[in-house]
C-alpha positions as CSV (number, residue, x, y, z in Angstrom):
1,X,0.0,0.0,0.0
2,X,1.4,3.4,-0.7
3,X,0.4,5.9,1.2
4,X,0.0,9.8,1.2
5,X,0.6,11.4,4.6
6,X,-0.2,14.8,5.1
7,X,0.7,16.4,7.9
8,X,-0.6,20.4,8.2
9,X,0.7,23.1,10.7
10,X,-0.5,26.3,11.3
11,X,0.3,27.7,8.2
12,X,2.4,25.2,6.8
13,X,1.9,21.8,5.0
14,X,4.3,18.7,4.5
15,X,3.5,15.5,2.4
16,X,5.0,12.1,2.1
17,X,4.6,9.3,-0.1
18,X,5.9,6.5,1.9
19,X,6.1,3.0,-0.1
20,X,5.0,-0.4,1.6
21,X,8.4,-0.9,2.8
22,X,8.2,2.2,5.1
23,X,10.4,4.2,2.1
24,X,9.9,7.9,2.4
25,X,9.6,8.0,-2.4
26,X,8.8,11.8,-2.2
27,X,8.4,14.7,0.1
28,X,6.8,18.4,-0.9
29,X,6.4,21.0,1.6
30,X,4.8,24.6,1.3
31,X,2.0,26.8,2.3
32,X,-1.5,25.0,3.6
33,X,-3.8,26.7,0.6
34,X,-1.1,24.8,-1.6
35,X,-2.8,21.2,-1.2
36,X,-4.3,20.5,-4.6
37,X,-0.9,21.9,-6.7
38,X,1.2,19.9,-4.1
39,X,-1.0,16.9,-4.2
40,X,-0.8,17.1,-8.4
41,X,3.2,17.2,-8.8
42,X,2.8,13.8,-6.6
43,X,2.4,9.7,-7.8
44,X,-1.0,8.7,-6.9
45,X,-1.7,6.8,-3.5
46,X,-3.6,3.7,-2.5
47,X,-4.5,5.8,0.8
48,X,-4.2,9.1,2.8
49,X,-3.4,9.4,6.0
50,X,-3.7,13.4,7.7
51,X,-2.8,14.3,11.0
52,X,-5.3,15.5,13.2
53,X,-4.0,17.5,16.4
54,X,-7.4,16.6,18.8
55,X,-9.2,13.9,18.5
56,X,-11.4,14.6,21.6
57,X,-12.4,11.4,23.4
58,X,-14.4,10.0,20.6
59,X,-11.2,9.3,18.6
60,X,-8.5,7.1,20.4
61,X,-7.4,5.1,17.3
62,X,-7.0,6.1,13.7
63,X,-10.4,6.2,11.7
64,X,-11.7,5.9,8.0
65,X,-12.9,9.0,7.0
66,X,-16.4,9.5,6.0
67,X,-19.3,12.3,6.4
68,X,-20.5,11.4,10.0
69,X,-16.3,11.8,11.0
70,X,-15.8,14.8,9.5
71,X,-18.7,16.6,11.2
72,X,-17.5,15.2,14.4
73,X,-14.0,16.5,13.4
74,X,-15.2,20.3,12.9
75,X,-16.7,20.7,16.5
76,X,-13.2,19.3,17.9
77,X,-12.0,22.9,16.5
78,X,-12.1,25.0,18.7
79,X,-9.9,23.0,20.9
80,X,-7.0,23.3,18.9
81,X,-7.8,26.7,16.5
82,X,-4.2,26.5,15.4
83,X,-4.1,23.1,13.8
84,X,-7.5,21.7,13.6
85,X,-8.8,23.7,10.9
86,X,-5.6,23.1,9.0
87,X,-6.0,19.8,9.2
88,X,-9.7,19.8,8.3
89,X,-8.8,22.5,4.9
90,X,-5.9,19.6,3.9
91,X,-8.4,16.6,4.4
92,X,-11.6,18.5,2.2
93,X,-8.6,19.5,-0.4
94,X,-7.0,15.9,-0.9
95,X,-10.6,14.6,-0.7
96,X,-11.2,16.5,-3.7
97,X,-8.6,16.3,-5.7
98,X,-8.2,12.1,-4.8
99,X,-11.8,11.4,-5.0
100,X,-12.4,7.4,-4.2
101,X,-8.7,7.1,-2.7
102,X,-9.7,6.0,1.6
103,X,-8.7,8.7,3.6
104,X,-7.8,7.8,7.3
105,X,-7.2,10.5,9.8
106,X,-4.8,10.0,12.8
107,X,-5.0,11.6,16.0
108,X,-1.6,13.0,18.4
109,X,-4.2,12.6,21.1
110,X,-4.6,8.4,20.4
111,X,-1.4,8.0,22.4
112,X,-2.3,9.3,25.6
113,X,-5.5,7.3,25.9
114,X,-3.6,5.3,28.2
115,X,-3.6,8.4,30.5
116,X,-4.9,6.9,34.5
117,X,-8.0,8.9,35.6
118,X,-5.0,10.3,38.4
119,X,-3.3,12.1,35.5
120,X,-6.1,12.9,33.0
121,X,-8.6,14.1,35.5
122,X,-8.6,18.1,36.6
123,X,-10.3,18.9,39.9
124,X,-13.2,20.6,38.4
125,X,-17.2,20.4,39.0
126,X,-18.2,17.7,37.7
127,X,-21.2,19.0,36.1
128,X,-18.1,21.1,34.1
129,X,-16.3,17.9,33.5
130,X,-18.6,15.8,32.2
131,X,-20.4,18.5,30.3
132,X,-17.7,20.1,28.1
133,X,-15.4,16.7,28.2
134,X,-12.7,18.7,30.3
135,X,-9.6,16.8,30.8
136,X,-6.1,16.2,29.8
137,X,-5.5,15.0,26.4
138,X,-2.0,15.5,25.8
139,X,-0.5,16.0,22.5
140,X,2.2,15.0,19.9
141,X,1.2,11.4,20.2
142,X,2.2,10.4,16.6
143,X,6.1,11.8,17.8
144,X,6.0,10.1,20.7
145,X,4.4,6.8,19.4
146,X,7.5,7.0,17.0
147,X,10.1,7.7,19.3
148,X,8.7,4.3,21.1
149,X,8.7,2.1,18.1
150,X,12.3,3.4,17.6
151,X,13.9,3.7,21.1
152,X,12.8,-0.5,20.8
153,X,14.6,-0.4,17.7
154,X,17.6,1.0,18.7
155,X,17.7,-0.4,22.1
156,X,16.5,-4.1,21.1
157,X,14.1,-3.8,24.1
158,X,11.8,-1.1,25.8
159,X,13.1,0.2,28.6
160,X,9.8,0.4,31.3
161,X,10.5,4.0,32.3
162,X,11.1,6.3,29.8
163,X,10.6,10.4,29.6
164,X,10.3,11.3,26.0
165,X,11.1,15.6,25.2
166,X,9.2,16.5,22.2
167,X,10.9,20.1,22.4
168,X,10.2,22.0,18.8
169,X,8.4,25.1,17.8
170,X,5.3,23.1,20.4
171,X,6.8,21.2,23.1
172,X,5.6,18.6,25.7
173,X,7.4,15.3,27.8
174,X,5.3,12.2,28.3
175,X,5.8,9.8,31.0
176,X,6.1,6.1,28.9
177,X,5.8,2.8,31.2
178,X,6.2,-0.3,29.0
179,X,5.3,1.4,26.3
180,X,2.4,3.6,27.3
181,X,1.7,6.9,28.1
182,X,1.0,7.4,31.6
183,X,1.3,11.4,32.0
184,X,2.1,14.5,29.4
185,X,2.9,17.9,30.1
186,X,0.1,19.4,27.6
187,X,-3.9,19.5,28.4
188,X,-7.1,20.1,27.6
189,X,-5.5,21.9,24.7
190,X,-1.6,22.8,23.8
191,X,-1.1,25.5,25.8
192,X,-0.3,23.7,28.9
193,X,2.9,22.6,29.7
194,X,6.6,23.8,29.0
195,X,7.5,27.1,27.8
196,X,7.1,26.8,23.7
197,X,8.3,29.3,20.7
198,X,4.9,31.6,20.8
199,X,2.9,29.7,23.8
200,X,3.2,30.6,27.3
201,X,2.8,27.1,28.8
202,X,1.3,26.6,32.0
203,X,0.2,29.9,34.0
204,X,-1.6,30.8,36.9
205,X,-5.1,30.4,35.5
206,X,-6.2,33.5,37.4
207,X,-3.9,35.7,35.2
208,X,-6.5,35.4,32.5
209,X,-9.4,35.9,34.6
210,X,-7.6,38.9,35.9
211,X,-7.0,40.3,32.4
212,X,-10.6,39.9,31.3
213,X,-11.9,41.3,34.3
214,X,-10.1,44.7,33.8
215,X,-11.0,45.1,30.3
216,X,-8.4,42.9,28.1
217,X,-11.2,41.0,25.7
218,X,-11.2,37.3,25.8
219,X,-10.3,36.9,22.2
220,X,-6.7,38.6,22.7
221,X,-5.9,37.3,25.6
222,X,-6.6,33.5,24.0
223,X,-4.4,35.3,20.7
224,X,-1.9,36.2,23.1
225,X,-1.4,33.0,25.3
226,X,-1.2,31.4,21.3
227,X,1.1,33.8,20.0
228,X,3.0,36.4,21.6
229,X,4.3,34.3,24.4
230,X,6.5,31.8,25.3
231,X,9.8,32.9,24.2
232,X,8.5,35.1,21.7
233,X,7.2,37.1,24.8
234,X,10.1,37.1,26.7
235,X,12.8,37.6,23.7
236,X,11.3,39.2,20.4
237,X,11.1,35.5,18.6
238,X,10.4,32.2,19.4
239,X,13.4,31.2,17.0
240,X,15.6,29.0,19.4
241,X,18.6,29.4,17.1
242,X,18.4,32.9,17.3
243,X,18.1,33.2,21.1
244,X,20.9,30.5,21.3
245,X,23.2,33.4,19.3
246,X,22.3,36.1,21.5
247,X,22.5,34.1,24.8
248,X,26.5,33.3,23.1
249,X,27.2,37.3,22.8
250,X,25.4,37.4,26.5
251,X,22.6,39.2,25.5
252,X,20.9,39.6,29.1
253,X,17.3,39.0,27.7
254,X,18.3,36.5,26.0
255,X,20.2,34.7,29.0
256,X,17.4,35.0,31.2
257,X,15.0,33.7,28.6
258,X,17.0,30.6,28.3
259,X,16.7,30.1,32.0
260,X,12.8,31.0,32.2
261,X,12.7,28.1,29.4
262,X,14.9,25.0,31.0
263,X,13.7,25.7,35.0
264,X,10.0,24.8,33.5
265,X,12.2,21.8,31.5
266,X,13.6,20.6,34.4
267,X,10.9,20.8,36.4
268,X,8.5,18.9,34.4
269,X,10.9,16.6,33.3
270,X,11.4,15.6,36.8
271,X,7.7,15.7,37.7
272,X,7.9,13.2,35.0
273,X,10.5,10.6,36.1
274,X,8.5,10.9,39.6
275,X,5.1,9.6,37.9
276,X,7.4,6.6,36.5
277,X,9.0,6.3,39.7
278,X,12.5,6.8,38.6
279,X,13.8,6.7,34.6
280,X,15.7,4.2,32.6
281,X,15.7,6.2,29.1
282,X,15.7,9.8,28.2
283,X,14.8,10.7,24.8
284,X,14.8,13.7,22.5
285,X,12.6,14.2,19.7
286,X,11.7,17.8,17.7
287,X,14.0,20.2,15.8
288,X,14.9,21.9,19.6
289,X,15.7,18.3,20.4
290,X,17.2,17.1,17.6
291,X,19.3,19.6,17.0
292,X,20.4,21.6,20.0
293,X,22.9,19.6,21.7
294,X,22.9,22.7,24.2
295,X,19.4,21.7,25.2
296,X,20.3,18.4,25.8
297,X,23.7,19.1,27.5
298,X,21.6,21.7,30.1
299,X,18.4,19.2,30.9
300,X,21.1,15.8,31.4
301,X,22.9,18.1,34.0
302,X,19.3,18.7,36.0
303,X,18.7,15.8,35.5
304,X,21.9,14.6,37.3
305,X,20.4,13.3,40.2
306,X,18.4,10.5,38.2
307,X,21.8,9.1,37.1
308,X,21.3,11.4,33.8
309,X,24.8,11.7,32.0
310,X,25.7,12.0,28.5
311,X,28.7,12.1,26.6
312,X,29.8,15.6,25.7
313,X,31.6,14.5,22.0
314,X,28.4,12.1,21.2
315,X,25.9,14.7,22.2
316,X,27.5,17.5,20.2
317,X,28.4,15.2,16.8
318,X,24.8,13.9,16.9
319,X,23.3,13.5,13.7
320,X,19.7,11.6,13.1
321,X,19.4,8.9,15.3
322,X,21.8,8.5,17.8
323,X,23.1,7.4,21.5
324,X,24.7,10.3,23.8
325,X,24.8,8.2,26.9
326,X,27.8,8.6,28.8
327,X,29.8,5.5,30.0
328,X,28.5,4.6,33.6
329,X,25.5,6.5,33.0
330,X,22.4,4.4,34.8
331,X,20.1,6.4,32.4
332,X,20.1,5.6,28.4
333,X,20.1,9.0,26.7
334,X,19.1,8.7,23.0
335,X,18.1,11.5,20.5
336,X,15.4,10.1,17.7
337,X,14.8,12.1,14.5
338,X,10.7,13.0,14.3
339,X,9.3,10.8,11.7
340,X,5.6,11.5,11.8
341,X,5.2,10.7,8.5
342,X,6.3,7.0,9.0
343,X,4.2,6.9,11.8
344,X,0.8,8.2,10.1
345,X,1.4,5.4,7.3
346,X,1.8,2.7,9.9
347,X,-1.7,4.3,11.1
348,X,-3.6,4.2,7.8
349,X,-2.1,0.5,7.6
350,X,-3.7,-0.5,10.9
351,X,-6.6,1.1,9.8
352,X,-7.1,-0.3,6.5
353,X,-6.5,-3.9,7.8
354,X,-2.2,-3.8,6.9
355,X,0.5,-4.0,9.4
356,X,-0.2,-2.1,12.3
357,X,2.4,0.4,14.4
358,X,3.6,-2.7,16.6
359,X,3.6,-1.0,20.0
C-alpha cells in the first residue's frame, strides 16, 4: 500500500509518499492553501493518511474518513484553533482532488488514551467535567508513538521508564511505562505545559481571569497565550537558534529567557520521572531536540540526580538517530529524529486492515 501522509501546521503543509516498505519515495512542503498543486506534482496513493491535532475522546485510534467523522472532526475545532482547521482545509482539499482514494485521519491525542484517571482528571465540578469533556488529552502522540517504536529499535528492548522531550516550535514530555503513556505535560489543549516558541505554557489560570476582568477581551488574551508568548514574549522571537546566538554574545534578555525556558524543563521533566517512579531512558525528539545539543547538554545536567549523564563528544556530533549516553551513565540518553510521516502510514495500515504500528 502506498500511502500519502499529510501532515498540516498552522500555516504550513508537509506530504509524504511513503512506499510499503516504510520508504519515504517523495516529500513536498509549502503553504496550507497549496494542497491541490502539491498533491498534483505527486504519484497517486492507495491511501491518505492526515494528522489530526485533537481527536477529543471520541477518537483514540485512527479512523476511515467519512461524512459522519468529519462533522465530528469540525466541533473538535475549537480545541486546537491553530491546527485543527488546517487539518480539516488539507483533508476537504485531498478529498477532492483524490476522490475514491480511503482517507484515514490519525490523532496526536490516540497516544495518551492510556492516561490513568489520576493524570487525565482536573479537579473541576463535575457537572463542568462531564459537560464540556474537560480533561487532559496530551499531544504530539504520533512523535511520541515514534520515538517508542524506535527507542525498541535501537535499544533491542523497551526500557519500562522512559521520559520522551518533544521540544520543537510546540513542546511537551510524556511519562512512557512499558510502552504507554502514563502522564504528558500538555492539556485540555496545547497551551499547557513547558515554555514553547509563541505559547506561554502553564500559567496561573487566574492571570486570564484577571485580564478579562479589567478590560483585556477574551479573544486577545486566548491570541496572546497562542502567539505572543513563550519565548516570543520574553525575547522578540520564538526562533531557538536565534536566542541561542544572543544568549552566546550574553545578550541579558536573551540569558534570562533561556533560564525561564529549561527551569520549566527541568521541572516537568522531573515531575515526569517521579510519575514513573525513577527513569531508565531519556529521549529527545523535535527540531529543539534534535538539533540543540545545548538543550540536551543543560536538561542531562538537571537531570543529574536520576543518574542522567551523557557524553559531551556524542551529544554535540549527533546526527539523526543516535546514542549520547555517557559511559557509567544508569540512564540511556538517545536522541530520535521526528518521523511523523512514518508513523501516520503505519496508522492508515492498521486502519485499513495492513501492518499495524507494533507497539
Amino acid at each position: 500500500m502506498r500511502i500519502l501522509t499529510v501532515n498540516p501546521g498552522s500555516s504550513s503543509l508537509k506530504l509524504s509518499m511513503v512506499d510499503p516498505d516504510g520508504t519515504v519515495v517523495t516529500e513536498n512542503a509549502g503553504a496550507r492553501h497549496e494542497v491541490a498543486p502539491m498533491v498534483a506534482d505527486m504519484p497517486e496513493p492507495d491511501a491518505v493518511g492526515v494528522r489530526f491535532v485533537h481527536g477529543g475522546t471520541g477518537f483514540t485510534a485512527p479512523v476511515a474518513v467519512d461524512a459522519k467523522v468529519t462533522e465530528r472532526l469540525e466541533a473538535l475545532a475549537d480545541l486546537a484553533p491553530l491546527h485543527q482547521p488546517a487539518s480539516l482545509h488539507a483533508l476537504s482539499e485531498i478529498t477532492g482532488a483524490l476522490p475514491g482514494v480511503p482517507a484515514v485521519a490519525c490523532f496526536d491525542t490516540a497516544f495518551h488514551a492510556t492516561l490513568p484517571d489520576a493524570a487525565a482528571t482536573y479537579a473541576l465540578p463535575a457537572e463542568w467535567r462531564e459537560r464540556f469533556g474537560l480533561r487532559r488529552y496530551g499531544f504530539h502522540g504520533l512523535s511520541y508513538s515514534y520515538a517508542v517504536r524506535r527507542t525498541r529499535e535501537f535499544l533491542g528492548s523497551l526500557p519500562s521508564r522512559t521520559v520522551i522531550c518533544h521540544l520543537g516550535s510546540g513542546a511537551s514530555l510524556a511519562a512512557v511505562a512499558d510502552g504507554r503513556s502514563v502522564d504528558t505535560t500538555m492539556g485540555f489543549t496545547p497551551l499547557e505545559g513547558l515554555v514553547m516558541a509563541s505559547r506561554a505554557g502553564s500559567i496561573d489560570p487566574g492571570i486570564p481571569l484577571w485580564l478579562i476582568k479589567h478590560g483585556i477581551e477574551a479573544a486577545e488574551v486566548n491570541e496572546a497565550l497562542e502567539n505572543r508568548s513563550g519565548l516570543r514574549g520574553l525575547t522578540g522571537t520564538g526562533d531557538m537558534r536565534e536566542i541561542r546566538e544572543r544568549a552566546e554574545a550574553r545578550d541579558a534578555v536573551a540569558l534570562a529567557a533561556l533560564d525561564v525556558y529549561h527551569h520549566r524543563l527541568r521541572a516537568c521533566a522531573a515531575a515526569m520521572a517521579a510519575t514513573l517512579g525513577g527513569l531508565d531512558a531519556l529521549v529527545f525528539t523535535g527540531g529543539v531536540g534534535e538539533h540543540d545539543p545545548f538543550v540536551r547538554h543543560r536538561l542531562a545536567e538537571d537531570l543529574a540526580f536520576l543518574g542522567v549523564s551523557l557524553d559531551p563528544g556524542r551529544n554535540e556530533d549527533a546526527r539523526g538517530d543516535a546514542d549520547v549516553t555517557a559511559a557509567g551513565s544508569a540512564v540511556r540518553v538517545l536522541v530520535i529524529t521526528a518521523r511523523e510521516d512514518l508513523e501516520i502510514a503505519a496508522c492508515v495500515r492498521a486502519c485499513l486492515g495492513g501492518a499495524g504500528p507494533g507497539i
